[in-house]
N, C-alpha and C positions, 0 to 999 in steps of 0.2 A: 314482849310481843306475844299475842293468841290466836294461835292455828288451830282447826279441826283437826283433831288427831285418829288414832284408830277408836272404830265403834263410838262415831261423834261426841266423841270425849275433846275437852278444849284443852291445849297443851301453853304453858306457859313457857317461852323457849327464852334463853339467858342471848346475851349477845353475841356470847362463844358459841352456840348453838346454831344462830343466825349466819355468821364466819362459816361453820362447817357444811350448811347446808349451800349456802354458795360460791363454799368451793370445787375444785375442780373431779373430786372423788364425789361431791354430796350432789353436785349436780348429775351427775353419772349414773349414781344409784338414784337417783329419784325420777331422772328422765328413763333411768330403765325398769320403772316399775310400773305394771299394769291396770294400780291404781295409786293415786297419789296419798303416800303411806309417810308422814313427817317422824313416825317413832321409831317404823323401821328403818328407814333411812340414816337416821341418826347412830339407830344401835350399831348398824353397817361401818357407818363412817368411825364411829369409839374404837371398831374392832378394826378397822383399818391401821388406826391412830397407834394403837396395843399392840396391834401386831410387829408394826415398824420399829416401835423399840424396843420389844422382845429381839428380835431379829438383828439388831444392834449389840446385843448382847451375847447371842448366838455366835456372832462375828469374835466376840471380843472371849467368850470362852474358845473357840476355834484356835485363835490367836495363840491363846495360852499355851493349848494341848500341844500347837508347834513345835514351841517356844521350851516346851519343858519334854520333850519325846514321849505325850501322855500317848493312853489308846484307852479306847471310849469304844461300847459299844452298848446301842439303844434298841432297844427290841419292840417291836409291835404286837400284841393279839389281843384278838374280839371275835365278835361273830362276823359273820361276812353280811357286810354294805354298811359296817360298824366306822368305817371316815378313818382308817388307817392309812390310805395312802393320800389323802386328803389333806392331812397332819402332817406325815413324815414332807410333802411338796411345801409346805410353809418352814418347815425345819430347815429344807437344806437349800429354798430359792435363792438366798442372797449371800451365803457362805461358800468358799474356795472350794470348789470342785474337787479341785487335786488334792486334796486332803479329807477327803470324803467319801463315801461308797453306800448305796443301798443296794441291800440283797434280796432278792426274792425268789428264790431257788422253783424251779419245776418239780416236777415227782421224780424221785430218784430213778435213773438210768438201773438195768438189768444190775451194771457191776457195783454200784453204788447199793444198790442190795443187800449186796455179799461181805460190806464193809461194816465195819463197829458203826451204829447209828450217831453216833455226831461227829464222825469223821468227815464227810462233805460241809457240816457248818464252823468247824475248829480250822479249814480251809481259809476260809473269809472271813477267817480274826484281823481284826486291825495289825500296821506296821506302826513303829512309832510315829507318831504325831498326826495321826487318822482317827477317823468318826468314820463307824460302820453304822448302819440302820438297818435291822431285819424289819420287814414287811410279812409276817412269821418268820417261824425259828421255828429249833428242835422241840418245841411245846405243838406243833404237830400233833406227836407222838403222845403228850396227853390227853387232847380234844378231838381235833378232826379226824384222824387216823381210826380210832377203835371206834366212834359214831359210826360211821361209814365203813366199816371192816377192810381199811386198808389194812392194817395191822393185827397180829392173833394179840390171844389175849395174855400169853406168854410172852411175846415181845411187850406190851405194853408195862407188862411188871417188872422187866427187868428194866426199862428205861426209867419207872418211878423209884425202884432203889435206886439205880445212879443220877439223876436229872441234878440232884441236891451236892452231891460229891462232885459232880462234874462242874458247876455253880464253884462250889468252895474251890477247885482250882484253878480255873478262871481268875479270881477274885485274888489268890496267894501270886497269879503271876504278874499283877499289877497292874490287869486291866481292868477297868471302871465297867458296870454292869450296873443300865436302868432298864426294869422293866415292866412294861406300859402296855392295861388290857382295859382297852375302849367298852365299854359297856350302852347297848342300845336296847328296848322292849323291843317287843315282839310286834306290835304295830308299827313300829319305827320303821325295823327290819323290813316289812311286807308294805310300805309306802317306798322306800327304796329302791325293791327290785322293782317294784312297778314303774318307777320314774326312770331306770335302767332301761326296762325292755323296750321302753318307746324315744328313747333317744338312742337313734342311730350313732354317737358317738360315742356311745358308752356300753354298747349291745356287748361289745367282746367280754366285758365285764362277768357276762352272765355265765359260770359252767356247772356242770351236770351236780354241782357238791352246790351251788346255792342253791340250784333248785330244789333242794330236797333241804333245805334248811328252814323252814317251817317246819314240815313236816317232824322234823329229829328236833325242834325245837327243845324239847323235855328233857331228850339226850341229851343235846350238847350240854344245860344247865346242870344234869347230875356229874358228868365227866368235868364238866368248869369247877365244880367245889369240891371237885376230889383233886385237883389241881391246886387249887387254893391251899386248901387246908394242908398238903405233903410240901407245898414250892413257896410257901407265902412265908420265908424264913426272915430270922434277925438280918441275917448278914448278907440274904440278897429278897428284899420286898418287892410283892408289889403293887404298884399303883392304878388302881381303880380309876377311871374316866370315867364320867358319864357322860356319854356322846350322843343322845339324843336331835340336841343343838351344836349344827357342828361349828360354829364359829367359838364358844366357848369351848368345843372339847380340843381344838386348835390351839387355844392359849395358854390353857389347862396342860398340856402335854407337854408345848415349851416352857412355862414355869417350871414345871416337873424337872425338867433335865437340868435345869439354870440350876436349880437347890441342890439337886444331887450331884453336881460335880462342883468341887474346892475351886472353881476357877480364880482369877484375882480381877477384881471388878473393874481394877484403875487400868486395867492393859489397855496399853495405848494401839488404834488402830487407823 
């Protein structure tokens, strides 16, 4: 069958193709588009498709972690309007709640000041048979923090001698450590907050640290490779996203976690 596709290009669409757009997700995406688009639609509906058995899987590592008193913990960083929480909401939609946790800590309280800096996130370590999710983490302390001078620059160095040792104990206590930094341009980023500030449902999104994130653009990219280069070790990597397109940086994120944890594939659920 031949449709007009994008920039009247004629699309040859298979029978399976046909199937997807009249079903009950292809109808949905195409009736909700504000022009009649057969390639996006489609690509919509694959990522639909992809997503559900990822998410199948997800289940079925979950399962395992129970099942064997694993602890798992998945960490998020990017720049801000980089689809991290975007990701982590597809990660934990259709997985057991009670065995599950996303953190997204505020700015540390006056006493939490006064405390060894990863003492409020070693807090909200996983129990047996839990999946923790940072939506940041103690990586703060190598990006955001000194950009914006929440931090001296003497706290900052004493966190990148430890950051890596603190990692290596983690890791000797038997909990699983994936961690995942979304990468988006700089145009990306500034079509984001703009699509933020005019949707009243996502306005709260907006605070005084994105707005200045253009701006320190340059910064945050020297403090990111200074991060890279000290945290990007053998025995805890990490994995680059490219989050531009965030339905692929969605899928991309859960493959990632799928590889990096030993789960058993045949767990029944």
């Amino acid at each position: 069958m031949k449709v007009e596709g994008n920039k009247k290009q004629v699309l040859e669409l298979t029978e399976e193709d046909v199937a997807k757009l009249n079903s009950k997700d292809g109808l949905k995406v195409i009736l909700s588009e504000e022009s009649y688009n057969v390639e996006r639609a489609l690509r919509y509906i694959n990522y639909l498709d992809k997503l559900e058995e990822l998410q199948v899987e997800l289940i079925k590592l979950q399962t395992w972690a129970i099942d064997n008193n694993e602890r798992i913990i998945v960490l998020f960083e990017g720049r801000d309007a980089a689809g991290k929480g975007g990701a982590i909401r597809r990660i934990t939609e259709r997985i057991n709640p009670r065995f599950m946790r996303i953190v997204a800590l505020p700015k540390p309280t006056e006493e939490e000041k006064t405390q060894w800096y990863f003492q409020r996130y070693v807090e909200q370590f996983p129990v047996a048979g839990e999946l923790v999710l940072f939506d940041r983490s103690w990586y703060n302390r190598a990006v955001v923090e000194p950009v914006n001078g929440f931090c001296t620059e003497e706290q900052y160095k004493i966190f990148m001698k430890q950051v890596n040792g603190f990692e290596k104990m983690i890791l000797q206590s038997g909990i699983r450590l994936v961690k995942i930094y979304m990468s988006i341009s700089k145009k990306e980023q500034q079509k984001r907050f703009d699509e933020i500030k005019k949707d009243p449902l996502k306005q709260w999104k907006m605070t005084s640290v994105d707005e200045r994130a253009q701006e320190l653009w340059d910064d945050y990219t020297v403090y990111k490779k200074k991060m890279f280069k000290k945290t990007n070790t053998k025995q805890s990597p990490w994995k680059i996203i490219k989050a531009n397109r965030k339905t692929e940086a969605r899928i991309a994120c859960i493959e990632h976690i799928l590889d990096s944890v030993p789960y058993d594939k045949n767990t029944e659920i």
